[in-house]
Every structure is written in structure tokens, then in C-alpha cells.
C-alpha positions as CSV (number, residue, x, y, z in Angstrom):
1,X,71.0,101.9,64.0
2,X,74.0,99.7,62.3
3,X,71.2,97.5,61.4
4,X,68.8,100.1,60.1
5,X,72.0,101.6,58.1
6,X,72.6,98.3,56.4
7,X,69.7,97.2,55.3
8,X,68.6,101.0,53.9
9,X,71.8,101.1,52.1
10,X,71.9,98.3,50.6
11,X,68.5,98.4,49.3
12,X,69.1,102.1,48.2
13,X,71.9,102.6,46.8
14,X,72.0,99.3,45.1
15,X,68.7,100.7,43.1
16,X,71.4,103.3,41.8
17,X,72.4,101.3,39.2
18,X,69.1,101.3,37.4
19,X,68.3,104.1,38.8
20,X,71.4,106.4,37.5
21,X,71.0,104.6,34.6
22,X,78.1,117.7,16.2
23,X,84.6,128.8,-14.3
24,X,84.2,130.8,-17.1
25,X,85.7,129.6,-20.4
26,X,88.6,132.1,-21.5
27,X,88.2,133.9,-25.1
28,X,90.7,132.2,-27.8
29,X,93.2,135.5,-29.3
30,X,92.6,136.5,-31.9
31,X,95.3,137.0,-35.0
32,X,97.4,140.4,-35.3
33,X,96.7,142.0,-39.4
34,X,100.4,142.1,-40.0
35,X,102.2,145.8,-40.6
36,X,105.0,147.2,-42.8
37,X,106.7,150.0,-42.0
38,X,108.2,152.5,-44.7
39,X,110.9,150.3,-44.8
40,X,110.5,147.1,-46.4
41,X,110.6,145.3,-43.3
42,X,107.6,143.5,-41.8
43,X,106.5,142.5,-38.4
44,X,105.5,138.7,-38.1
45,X,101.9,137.9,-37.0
46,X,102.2,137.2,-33.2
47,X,101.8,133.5,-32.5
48,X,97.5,132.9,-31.8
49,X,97.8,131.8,-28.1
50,X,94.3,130.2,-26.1
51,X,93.3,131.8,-23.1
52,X,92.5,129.1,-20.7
53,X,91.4,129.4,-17.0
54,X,90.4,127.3,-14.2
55,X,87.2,126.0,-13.9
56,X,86.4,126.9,-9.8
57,X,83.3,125.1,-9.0
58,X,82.3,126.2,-5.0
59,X,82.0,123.7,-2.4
60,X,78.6,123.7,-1.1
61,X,78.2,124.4,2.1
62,X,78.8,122.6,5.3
63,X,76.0,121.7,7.4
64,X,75.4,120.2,10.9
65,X,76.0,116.5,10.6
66,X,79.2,117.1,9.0
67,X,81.1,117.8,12.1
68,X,81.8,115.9,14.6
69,X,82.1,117.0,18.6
70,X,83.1,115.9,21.7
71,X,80.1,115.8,24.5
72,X,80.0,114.7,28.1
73,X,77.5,112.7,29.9
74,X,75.5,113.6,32.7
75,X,77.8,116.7,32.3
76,X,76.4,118.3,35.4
77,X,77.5,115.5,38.2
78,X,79.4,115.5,41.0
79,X,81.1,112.8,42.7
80,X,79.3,112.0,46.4
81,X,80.6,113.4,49.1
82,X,83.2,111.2,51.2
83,X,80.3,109.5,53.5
84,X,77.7,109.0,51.5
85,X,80.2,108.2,48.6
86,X,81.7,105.5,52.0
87,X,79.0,103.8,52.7
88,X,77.9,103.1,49.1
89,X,81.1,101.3,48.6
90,X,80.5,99.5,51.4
91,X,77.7,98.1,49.7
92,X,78.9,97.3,46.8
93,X,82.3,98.5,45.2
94,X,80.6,98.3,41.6
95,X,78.1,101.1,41.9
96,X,80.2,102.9,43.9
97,X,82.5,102.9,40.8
98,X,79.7,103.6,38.6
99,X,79.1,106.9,40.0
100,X,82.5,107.8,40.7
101,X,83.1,110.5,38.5
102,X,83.0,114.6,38.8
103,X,82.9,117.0,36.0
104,X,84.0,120.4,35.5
105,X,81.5,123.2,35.4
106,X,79.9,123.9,31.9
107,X,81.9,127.0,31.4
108,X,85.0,125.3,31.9
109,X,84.2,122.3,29.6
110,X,83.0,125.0,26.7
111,X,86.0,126.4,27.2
112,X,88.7,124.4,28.0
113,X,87.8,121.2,26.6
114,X,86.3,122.0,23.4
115,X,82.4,120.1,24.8
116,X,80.4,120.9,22.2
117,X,77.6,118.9,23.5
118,X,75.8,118.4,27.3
119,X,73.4,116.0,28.8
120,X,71.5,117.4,31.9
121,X,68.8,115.7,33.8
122,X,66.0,117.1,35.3
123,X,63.6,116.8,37.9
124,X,60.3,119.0,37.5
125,X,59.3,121.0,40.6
126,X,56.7,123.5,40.1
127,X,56.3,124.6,43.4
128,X,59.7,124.5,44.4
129,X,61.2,123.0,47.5
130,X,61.1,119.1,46.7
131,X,64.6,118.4,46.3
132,X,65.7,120.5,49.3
133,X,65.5,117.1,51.3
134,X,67.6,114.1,50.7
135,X,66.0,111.3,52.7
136,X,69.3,109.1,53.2
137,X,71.1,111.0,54.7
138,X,70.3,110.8,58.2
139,X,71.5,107.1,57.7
140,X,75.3,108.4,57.5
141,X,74.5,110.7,60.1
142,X,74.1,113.9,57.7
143,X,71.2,115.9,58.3
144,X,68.2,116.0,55.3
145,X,67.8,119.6,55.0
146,X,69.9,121.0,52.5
147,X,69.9,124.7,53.5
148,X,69.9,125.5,50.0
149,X,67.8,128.0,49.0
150,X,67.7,127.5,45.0
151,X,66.0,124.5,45.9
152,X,63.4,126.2,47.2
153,X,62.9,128.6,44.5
154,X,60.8,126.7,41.6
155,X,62.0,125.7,38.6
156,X,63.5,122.4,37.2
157,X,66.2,120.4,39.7
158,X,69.7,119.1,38.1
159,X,70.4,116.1,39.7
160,X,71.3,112.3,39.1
161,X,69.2,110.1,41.4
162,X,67.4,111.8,44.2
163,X,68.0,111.6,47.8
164,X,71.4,109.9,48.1
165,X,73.3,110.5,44.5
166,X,72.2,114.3,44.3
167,X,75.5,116.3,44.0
168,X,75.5,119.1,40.9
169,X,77.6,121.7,39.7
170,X,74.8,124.1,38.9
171,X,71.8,123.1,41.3
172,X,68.8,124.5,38.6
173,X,68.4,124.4,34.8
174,X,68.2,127.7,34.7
175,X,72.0,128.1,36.4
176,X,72.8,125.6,34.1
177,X,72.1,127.0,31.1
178,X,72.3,130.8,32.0
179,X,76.5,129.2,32.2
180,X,75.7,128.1,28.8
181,X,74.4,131.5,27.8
182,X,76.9,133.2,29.2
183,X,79.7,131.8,27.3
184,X,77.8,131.9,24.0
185,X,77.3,135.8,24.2
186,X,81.0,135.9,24.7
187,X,82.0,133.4,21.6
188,X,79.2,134.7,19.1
189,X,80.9,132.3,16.6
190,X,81.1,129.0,18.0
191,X,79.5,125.7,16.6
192,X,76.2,124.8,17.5
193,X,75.5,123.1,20.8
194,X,73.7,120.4,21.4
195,X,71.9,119.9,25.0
196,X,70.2,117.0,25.4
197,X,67.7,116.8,28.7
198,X,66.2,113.5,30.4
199,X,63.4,114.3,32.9
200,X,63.3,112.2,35.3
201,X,60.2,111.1,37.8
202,X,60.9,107.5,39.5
203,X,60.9,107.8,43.0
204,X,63.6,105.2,45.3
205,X,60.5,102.9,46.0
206,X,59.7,102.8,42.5
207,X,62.6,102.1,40.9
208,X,63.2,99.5,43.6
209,X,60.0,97.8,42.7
210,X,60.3,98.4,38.9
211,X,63.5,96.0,39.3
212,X,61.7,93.6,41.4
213,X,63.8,94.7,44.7
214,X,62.1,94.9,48.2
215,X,62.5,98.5,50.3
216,X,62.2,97.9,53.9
217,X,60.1,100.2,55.7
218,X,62.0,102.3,57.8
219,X,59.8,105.2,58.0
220,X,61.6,107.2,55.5
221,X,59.9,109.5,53.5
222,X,61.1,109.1,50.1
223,X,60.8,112.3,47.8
224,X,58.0,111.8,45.2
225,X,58.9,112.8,41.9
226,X,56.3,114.7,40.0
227,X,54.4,112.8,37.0
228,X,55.5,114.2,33.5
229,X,52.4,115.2,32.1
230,X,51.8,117.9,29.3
231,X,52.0,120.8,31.7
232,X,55.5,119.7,32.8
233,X,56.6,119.0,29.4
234,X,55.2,122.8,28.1
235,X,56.9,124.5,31.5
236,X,60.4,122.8,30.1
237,X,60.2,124.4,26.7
238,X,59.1,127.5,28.2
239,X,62.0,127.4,30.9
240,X,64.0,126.0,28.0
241,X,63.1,129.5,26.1
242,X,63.8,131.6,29.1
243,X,67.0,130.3,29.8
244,X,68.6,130.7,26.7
245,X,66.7,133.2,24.6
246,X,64.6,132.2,21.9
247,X,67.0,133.5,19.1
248,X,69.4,131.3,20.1
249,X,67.4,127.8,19.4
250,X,67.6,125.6,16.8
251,X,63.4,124.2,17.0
252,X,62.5,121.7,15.0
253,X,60.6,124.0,12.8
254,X,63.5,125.7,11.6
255,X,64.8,121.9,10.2
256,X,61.3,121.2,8.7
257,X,60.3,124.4,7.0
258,X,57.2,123.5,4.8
259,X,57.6,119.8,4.8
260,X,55.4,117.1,5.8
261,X,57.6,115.4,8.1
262,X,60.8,116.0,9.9
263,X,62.8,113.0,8.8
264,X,61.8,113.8,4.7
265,X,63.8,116.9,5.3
266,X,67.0,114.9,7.0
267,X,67.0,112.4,4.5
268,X,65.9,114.5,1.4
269,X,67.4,118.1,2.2
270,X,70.0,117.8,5.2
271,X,70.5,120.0,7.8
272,X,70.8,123.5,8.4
273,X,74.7,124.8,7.0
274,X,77.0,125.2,10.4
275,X,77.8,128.8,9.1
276,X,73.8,129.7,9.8
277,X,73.9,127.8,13.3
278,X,76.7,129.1,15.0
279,X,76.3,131.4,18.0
280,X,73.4,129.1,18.4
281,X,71.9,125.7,20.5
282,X,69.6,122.7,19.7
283,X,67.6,120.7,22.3
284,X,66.7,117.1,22.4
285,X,64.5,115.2,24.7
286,X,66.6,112.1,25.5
287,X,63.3,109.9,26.9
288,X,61.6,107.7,25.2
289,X,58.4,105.6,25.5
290,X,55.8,107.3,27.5
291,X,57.6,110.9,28.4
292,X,58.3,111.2,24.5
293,X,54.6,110.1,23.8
294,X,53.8,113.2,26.1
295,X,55.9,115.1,24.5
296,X,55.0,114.6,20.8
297,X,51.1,114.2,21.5
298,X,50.1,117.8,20.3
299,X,52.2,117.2,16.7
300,X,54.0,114.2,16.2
301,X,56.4,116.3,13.9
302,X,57.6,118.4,16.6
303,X,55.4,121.2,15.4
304,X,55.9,124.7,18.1
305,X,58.5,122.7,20.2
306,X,61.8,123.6,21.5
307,X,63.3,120.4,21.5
308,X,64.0,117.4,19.2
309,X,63.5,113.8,20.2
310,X,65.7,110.6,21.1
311,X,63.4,109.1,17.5
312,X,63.5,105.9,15.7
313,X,64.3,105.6,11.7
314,X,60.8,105.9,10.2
315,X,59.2,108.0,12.7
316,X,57.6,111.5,11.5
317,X,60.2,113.1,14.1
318,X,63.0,111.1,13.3
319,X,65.9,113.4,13.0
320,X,68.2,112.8,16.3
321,X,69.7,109.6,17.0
322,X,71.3,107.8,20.3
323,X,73.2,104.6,19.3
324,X,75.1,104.5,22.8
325,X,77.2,101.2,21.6
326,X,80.2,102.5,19.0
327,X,81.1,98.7,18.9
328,X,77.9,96.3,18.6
329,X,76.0,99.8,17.1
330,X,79.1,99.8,14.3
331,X,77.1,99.4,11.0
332,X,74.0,100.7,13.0
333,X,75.9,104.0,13.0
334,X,77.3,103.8,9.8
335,X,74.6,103.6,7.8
336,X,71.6,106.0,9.8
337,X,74.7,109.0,9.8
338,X,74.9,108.5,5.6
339,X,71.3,108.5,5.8
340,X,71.9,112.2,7.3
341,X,70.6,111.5,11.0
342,X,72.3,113.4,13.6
343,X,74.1,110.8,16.0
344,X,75.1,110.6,19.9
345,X,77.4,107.9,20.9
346,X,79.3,106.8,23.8
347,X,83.0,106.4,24.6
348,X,83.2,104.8,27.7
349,X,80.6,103.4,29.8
350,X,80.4,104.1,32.9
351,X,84.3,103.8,34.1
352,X,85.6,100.7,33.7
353,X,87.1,101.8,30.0
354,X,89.2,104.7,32.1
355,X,90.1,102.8,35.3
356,X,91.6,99.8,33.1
357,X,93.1,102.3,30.2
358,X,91.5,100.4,27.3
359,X,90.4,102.5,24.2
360,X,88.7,100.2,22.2
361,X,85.7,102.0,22.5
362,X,86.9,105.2,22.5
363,X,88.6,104.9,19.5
364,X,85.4,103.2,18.0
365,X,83.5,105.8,18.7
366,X,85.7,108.5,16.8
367,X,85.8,106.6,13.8
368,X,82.3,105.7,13.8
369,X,80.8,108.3,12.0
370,X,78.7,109.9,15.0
371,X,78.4,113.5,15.5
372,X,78.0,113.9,19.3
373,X,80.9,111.6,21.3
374,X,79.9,111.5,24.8
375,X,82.5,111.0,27.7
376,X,83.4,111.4,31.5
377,X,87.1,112.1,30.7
378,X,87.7,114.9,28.1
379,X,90.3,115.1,30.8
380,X,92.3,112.2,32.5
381,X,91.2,111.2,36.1
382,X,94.6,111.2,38.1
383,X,93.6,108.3,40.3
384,X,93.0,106.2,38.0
385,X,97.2,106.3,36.8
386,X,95.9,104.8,33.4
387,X,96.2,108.0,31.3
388,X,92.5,107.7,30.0
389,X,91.2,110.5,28.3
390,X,89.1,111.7,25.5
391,X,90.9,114.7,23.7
392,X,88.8,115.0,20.4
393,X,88.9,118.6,19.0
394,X,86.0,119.8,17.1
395,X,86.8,118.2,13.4
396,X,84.9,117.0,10.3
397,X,82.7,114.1,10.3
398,X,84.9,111.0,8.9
399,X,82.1,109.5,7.8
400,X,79.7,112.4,6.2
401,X,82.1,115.3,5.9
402,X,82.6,115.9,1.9
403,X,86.5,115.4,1.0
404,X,87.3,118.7,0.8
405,X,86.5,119.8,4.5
406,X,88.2,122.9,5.7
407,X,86.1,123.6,8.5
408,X,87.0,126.4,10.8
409,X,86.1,124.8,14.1
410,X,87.1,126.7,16.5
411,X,84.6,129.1,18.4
């Protein structure tokens, strides 16, 4: 079995690293007639003195791309339990590190970090039951079945990679965002959220191959992903819908209105005012190339969907921007987010800036102009000692916020 163990982990978990991978004028006096009285004397004629006043011209409004927020990647992930998490550093200490990481639940980063922003990925499973198994486990000498029974129930899986790199902390989208829900019908007033969702369908074997990496057969059965066509696309805007409440969503129709395109109303008209979002949540489909061609294949403007896309400048659904590099992306970001894109960036990637203490990219990435800063450390990790963290309140864009920016942020 030691030599079945090797050679599955190391052609497994190494795959995990391709795998894993917000006046009016006054009126002038006028002159007094001057009076006598019976006496001779006279009053003077009061001295004529202008009115003047202020000229108060209102700010206008503040709208969505000029705040900026603090998000957190893969916001749903767990570090791997102590065996699995063993043997994958026996392999190789650099994905292990990679994937070390554990977040808080959702409700604790809305509210007591200020996260503003998620990033959740999914695994369609219509039928329920297909990620109830995790086919490396027997390996380490942990059985497959889970035991869970929310993983039988169907419904779209939260989870990283399947079968080895698997741990959550909310098992379903639909725990994940009823969280989400819940804390938003408790803080009526708080900024718009941002949830971006990657669906995921590579199976081990086909990642492996994709990266020209051998599996040897060892008679595991690998979990098959399922294919994202148009049926799984529609049953995530519809679970999308029934998660959070159709009221609640931010579509891309509501940025459009009448216009012919989605990115002639970013560039043109902006965004909708903060004060008319709040209490309320946008979606964006972080895939690109095919999944996004699924996606957008009924109206390439987004037309009747829940969720915006991860677009290019020029496209007819260009509106939502990821420029993950705050350092080589510098003038990238600079210029889309005065062009009135909405922009996700990164501030550390995956932990090397945290284990070695160095901000550069943090600190980058706040000045950069993006909307949406995503991190694993909106709080420090102890065992690191470096005292890495990410502590950026909800503030005004330094890049697209007018000069007078007296946001009230909190909420």
C-alpha cells in the first residue's frame, strides 16, 4: 500500500495546483425715504447693504464604483484536515502551502471584518449525491463516504477541488448564501455585495491530462464532474434567485435599462448610486472562455440573467472586471476603473505575501484604484508570526471617488 500511496499522491495532489487554481442670488436692500419728526431733527437714510448668500451646489450622488471594499477569496475554504493536509506536504511542501489557509464563516466575515465581497465555487449536482464521496481518501486510510447528508440533497456543492481538497464552511450554495441572506435582513442598510461564483467541472484525470501529467491506474473511481451546459447555467440563476430573493439582486438589466449594450451604460452613464443598492447583492460569473460562452449564448448583453460576467473592454457585457495582478496590472487598473468598470483585484497570492510579511502587493492593491480587494487574511494567521493582514474598512474609491466623498460606509 506505501507504494500505491505514493504514487496516487503524488500524481493527485500535485494536479492541485492547477487544479485549485466595491444658490439663489440674495435681493440687494433697498434705500430707507428719510423721516422728520415734529422736531427739526432727521433720521439718516440707513446705509444700502447687499444681501449675499452662498451659492450650495449638491454633490451628485455616489454610485457603485466609487467605493472601494475588502473581499476574500475562495471565501468558503477550509484548511485540510491533519492527514490529508500530511500527506500533501509530503509531496510537495509548495502546494501544501498553497492551500493552507481557513476562513471564517460568511457571517462572521460580514460582520466582523467588514467583507464586502465573496468568491464561492461550485460544483453542479442535479441529482444530488456526487460529492458525497471523496475518492482519496482511502489512501490515508480515511474512509470515502462522507456521511453527510446535504450532499445528498441536490443542489450546487461548495468546494475547492474535489476528492482530496474538499473541506467548506457551508457545504451547499444554498447554506451559503441563505448566511448571506440572513445577515442582510438583519443590516437592511449595508453596501452592496458582490458574490462572484466559478463553476467548476474538471475531473482529477482531466486536469491531470490538461497539464500533460500521467494518473496511474489504481482503480480509483474519480468523481465526474457534470458538463456546464445551458441547463446548469439556468438551474444556477434560478438557485441564485431562491437563495437570496429576487428583490435583493442587482441583474444586469437593472444597469442597462433601455440601452443597447451593457458597457455603453458603464462608460456613458455609470452605475447605479450606492444609496439605491444598499440592502442589496450583485452576481458575477467568474469563468471565462467556454462556460461564459454558455452563459451569454441566449443574449450576449446579459439580457434576463442574474449574474454579470468576468468581460473584456469592448465586449457587449463588459461591465465587471478581474485584473488579479495590482503590480504588473498597475495602469491596466488605472485606466479601465476611470473608464467606470467595476474592478476585482488581489492582495496576496496564494500565501507567500503573508508567510514572508511583505506588503508590496497589498498595499498596491489599495491604492490601485479597484473596487473589490480580495484576500485570505482580513485577519492575521498566528502561525505565520509575520503580522500579515489586510484590515481595509469599507472607504471611497482613491481613484474614482469625487473629492468631496463623505460616504457613510458602514452597514
Amino acid at each position: 500500500m506505501r507504494s500505491n500511496f505514493t504514487r496516487l499522491v503524488v500524481a493527485v495532489f500535485a494536479i492541485a495546483l492547477f487544479a485549485a487554481a466595491c444658490g439663489d442670488d440674495g435681493e440687494a436692500g433697498s434705500d430707507a425715504a428719510p423721516t422728520a419728526t415734529e422736531s427739526t431733527t432727521t433720521v439718516p437714510a440707513p446705509t444700502t447693504v447687499a444681501e449675499t448668500t452662498t451659492t450650495t451646489v449638491a454633490p451628485d450622488p455616489l454610485r457603485l464604483n466609487d467605493m472601494q471594499v475588502l473581499g476574500s477569496h475562495n471565501s468558503y475554504h477550509l484548511r485540510p484536515e491533519p492527514l490529508t493536509y500530511a500527506a500533501i506536504e509530503l509531496v510537495s511542501a509548495e502546494l501544501a502551502e498553497s492551500i493552507d489557509y481557513s476562513h471564517r464563516s460568511l457571517t462572521e466575515q460580514l460582520a466582523d471584518f467588514g467583507i464586502r465581497q465573496f468568491e464561492i465555487d461550485v460544483f453542479a449536482d442535479p441529482d444530488g449525491g456526487l460529492y458525497g464521496t471523496r475518492a482519496a481518501l482511502p489512501v490515508v486510510g480515511l474512509p470515502a463516504e462522507s456521511g453527510i447528508a446535504a450532499l445528498d440533497e441536490p443542489g450546487f456543492k461548495v468546494l475547492h477541488t474535489q476528492d482530496f481538497d474538499f473541506e467548506t464552511n457551508c457545504l451547499t450554495l444554498q447554506i451559503c448564501l441563505g448566511e448571506v441572506a440572513a445577515w442582510s435582513d438583519a443590516n437592511p442598510t449595508h453596501l452592496p455585495l458582490m458574490i462572484m461564483i466559478e463553476v467548476k467541472q474538471e475531473s482529477v484525470p482531466d486536469a491531470a491530462a490538461a497539464s500533460g501529467l500521467a494518473l496511474p491506474d489504481l482503480g480509483i473511481e474519480w468523481t465526474s464532474p457534470v458538463t456546464t451546459d445551458a441547463a446548469v447555467m439556468d438551474a444556477l440563476d434560478a438557485e441564485l434567485i431562491a437563495a437570496v430573493g429576487a428583490d435583493r439582486i442587482i441583474r444586469p438589466d437593472d444597469v442597462r435599462g433601455d440601452a443597447l449594450t451593457l458597457e455603453e451604460v458603464v462608460l456613458a452613464d455609470g452605475w447605479p448610486t450606492i444609496d439605491d443598492s444598499r440592502g442589496k447583492v450583485m452576481f458575477s460569473l467568474v469563468n471565462t472562455g467556454v462556460a461564459r460562452d454558455v452563459y451569454r449564448a441566449p443574449s450576449d448583453v446579459l439580457a434576463g440573467r442574474v449574474m454579470f460576467t468576468t468581460s473584456s473592454p469592448g465586449d457587449p457585457d463588459a461591465a465587471f472586471l478581474r485584473i488579479d495582478d495590482p503590480i504588473g496590472g498597475a495602469d491596466e487598473i488605472a485606466q479601465r476603473a476611470a473608464e467606470g468598470y467595476l474592478i476585482r483585484t488581489r492582495t496576496d497570492s496564494p500565501t507567500a505575501d503573508a508567510r514572508n510579511g511583505d506588503t508590496t502587493r497589498r498595499d498596491a492593491a489599495v491604492g490601485s484604484g479597484a473596487h473589490f480587494l480580495s484576500t485570505d487574511y482580513y485577519a492575521e494567521d498566528p502561525a505565520f508570526g509575520t503580522g500579515y493582514e489586510v484590515a481595509v474598512p469599507p472607504t471611497c474609491n482613491p481613484a474614482t471617488a469625487p473629492a468631496v466623498c463623505e460616504l457613510a460606509l458602514v452597514g
